[in-house]
N, C-alpha and C positions, 0 to 999 in steps of 0.2 A: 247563443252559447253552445251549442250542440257540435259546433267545428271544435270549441274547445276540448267540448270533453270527449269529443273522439282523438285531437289530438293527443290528450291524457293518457286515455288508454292504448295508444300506440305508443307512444313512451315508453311504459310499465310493461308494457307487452317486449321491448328491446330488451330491456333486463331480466325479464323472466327468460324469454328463448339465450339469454346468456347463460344462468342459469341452470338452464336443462339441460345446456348442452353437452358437456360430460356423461349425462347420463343414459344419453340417446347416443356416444359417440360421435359426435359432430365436432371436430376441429375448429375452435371458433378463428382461429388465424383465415383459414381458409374461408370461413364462413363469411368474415369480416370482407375477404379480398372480393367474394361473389357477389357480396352485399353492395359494392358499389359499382359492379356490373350494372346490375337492377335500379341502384337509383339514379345513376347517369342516364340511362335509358329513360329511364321513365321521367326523369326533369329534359329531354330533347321530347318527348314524344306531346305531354301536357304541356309544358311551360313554353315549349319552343322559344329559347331564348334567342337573340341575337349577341352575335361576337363582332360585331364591329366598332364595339367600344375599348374591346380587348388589342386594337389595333393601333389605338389615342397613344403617344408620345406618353402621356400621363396616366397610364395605364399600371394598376399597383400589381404588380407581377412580384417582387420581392413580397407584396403579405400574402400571396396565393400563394404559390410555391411553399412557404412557411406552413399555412393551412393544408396542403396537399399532402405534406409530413406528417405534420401531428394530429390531424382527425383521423386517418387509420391507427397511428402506436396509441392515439386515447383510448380507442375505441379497445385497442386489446386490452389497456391496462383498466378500463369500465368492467369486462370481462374480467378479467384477472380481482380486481372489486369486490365483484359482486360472486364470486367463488369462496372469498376470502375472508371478507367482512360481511356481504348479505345486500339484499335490496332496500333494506329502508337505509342503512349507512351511506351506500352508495347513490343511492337517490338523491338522499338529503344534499350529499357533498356536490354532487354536480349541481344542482339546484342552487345552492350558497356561491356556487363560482362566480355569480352575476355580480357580490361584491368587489369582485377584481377588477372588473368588466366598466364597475359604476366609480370607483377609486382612480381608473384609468379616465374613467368623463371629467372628473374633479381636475385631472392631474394635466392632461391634454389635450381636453375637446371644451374646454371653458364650460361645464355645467357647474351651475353654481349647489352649494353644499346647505343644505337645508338641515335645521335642527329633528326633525324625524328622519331622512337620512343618515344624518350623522350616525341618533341612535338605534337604525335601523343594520347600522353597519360593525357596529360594538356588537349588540344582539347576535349579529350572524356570527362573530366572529368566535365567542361565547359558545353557539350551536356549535359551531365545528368541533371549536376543542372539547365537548360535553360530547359527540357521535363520536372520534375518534376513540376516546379512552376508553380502555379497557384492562380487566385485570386479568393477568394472565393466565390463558387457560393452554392446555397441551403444550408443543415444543415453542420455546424463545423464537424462533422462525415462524412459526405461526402467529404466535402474536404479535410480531413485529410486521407482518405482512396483513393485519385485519386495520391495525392506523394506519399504516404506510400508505398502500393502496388508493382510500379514502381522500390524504392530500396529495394524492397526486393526481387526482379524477379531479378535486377541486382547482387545481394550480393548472389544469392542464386547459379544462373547457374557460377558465376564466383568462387564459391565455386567447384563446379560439377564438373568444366573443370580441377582446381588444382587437386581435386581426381583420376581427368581421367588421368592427368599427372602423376602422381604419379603412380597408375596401369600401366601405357603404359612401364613407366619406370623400372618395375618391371618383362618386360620381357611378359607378358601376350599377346597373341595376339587379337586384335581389338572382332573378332565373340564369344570368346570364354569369356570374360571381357562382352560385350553387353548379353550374354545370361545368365551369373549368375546377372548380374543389373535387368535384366530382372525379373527372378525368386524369386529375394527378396522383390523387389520393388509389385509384383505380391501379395507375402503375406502380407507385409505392408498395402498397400493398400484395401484390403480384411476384413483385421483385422479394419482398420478403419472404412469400412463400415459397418463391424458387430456390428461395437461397439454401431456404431448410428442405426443398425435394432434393436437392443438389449435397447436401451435407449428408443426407441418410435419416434428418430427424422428424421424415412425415412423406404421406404420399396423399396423391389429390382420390378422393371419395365421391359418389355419388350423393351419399347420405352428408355430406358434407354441404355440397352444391346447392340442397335441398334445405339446406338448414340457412343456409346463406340468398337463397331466395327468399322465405320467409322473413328472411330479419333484413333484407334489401325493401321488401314491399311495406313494414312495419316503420321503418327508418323512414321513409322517404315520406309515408303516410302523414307521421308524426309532422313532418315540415310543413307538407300541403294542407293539413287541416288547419295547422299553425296559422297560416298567410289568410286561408279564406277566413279565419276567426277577427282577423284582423282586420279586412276589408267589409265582413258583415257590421263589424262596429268601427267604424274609423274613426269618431268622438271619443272613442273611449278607451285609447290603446294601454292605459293604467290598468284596466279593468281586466281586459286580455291576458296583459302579461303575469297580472297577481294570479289572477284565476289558473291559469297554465302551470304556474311556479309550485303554487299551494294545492292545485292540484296532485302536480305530481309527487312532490311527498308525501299527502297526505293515502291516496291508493297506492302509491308503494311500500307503504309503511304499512298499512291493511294485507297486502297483498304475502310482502313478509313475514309477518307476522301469525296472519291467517293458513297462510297457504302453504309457509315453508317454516312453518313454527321457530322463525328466527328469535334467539337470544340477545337479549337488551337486558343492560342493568337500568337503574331508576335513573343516572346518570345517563345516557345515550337518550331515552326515550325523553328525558328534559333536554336534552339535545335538538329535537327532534321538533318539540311545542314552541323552543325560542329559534328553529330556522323559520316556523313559521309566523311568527309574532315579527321576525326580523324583515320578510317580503311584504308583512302587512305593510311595517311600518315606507318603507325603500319605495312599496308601490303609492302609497299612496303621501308619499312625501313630495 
């Protein structure tokens, strides 16, 4: 269990250097673009995948491409998150996306629908709307952007994970899929920041690059502790995934609350106990 909870803390360690980043001056756009400098590299250098799968007639190039899009714009709008609502909201939500992900198994990949499923997917859905809400505090813009955020972190990785299914199912294996997301997501994100070097609304930093290495080595960490968690327990991939999940809300939610004295009404923080009541139930349905 020790992959897990290192992957845990590299997790919670993403949203805190999001977090900081403002504070330190780090452009997280930019940071995000570095960040998959470092993990592209570093999934060729350990994982050394092979692409000659990538070559197959049958090869899912429309859900990459797709994936190559939206893990950078998630990844800024995680950022933008976790500025706006905090790290236990944004935790939770990303964490609750895995109901998209398991509504898509029901819907398309023939898993059958189990009655602690079911109520494990009510539960979540309950959690969401209990983190998002809130009563309004400072300008209408602000509070419209501490829910917004939230579901779209939730809508966005629970999009991700369908894609991911959908590649996995397509025969692709895990190093080889993570290293073309990698490479695409790499020029996306490049291209947006050129676009704002080129408009006038950012210029490339040192202390940026820097920041964007740190959350490249963090990010990619979070994945490889993930697999080897996986692989130390292969009987037990329930156990992995609840523990990983309820992980990370639960030291994010500590982390929040502790560290960045984030505000919760009794509403969010009930929010917060039925996302996890909700993976108990999902994992071990």
């Amino acid at each position: 269990m020790i992959y897990v909870l290192l992957s845990v803390i590299c997790s919670v360690l993403v949203s805190v250097l999001l977090k900081l980043a403002r504070r330190f001056e780090v452009d997280v756009g930019q940071a995000i673009a570095w960040n998959y400098v470092v993990a592209s590299a570093l999934t060729a250098l350990l994982l050394q995948p092979s692409l000659a799968s990538m070559r197959e007639p049958g090869a899912p190039w429309f859900a990459l491409a797709g994936l190559g899009v939206l893990l950078p714009t998630i990844f800024l709008v995680l950022g933008a998150s976790v500025r706006h609502a905090g790290i236990v909201r944004s935790d939770a939500a990303q964490r609750l996306s895995l109901l998209l992900s398991l509504l898509a198994a029901f819907l398309w990949f023939g898993e059958t629908l189990t009655l602690a499923k079911g109520l494990g997917v009510a539960l979540g859905l309950l959690a969401l709307g209990a983190m998002v809400w809130r009563h309004e505090r400072g300008t209408q813009r602000d509070a419209a952007a501490g829910w917004l955020y939230p579901l779209l972190v939730f809508a966005g990785f629970g999009t991700i994970d369908v894609l991911l299914k959908r590649v996995a199912a397509a025969g692709v294996p895990l190093g080889t899929s993570l290293q073309v997301m990698f490479a695409l997501s790499l020029l996306v994100a490049f291209a947006l920041q050129l676009g704002r070097v080129a408009l006038g609304r950012a210029r490339f930093t040192l202390r940026s690059l820097f920041g964007g290495v740190l959350l490249g080595l963090c990010n990619f960490a979070n994945i490889l502790f993930y697999l080897r968690g996986h692989r130390a327990l292969p009987q037990h991939p329930a156990l992995v995934f609840a523990s990983m999940n309820l992980g990370v809300v639960a030291l994010g939610a500590l982390v929040g609350l502790l560290l960045f004295r984030e505000r919760l009404s009794r509403l969010n923080l009930g929010g917060v106990l039925l996302a996890l009541a909700a993976i108990v139930l999902i994992a071990g349905g």
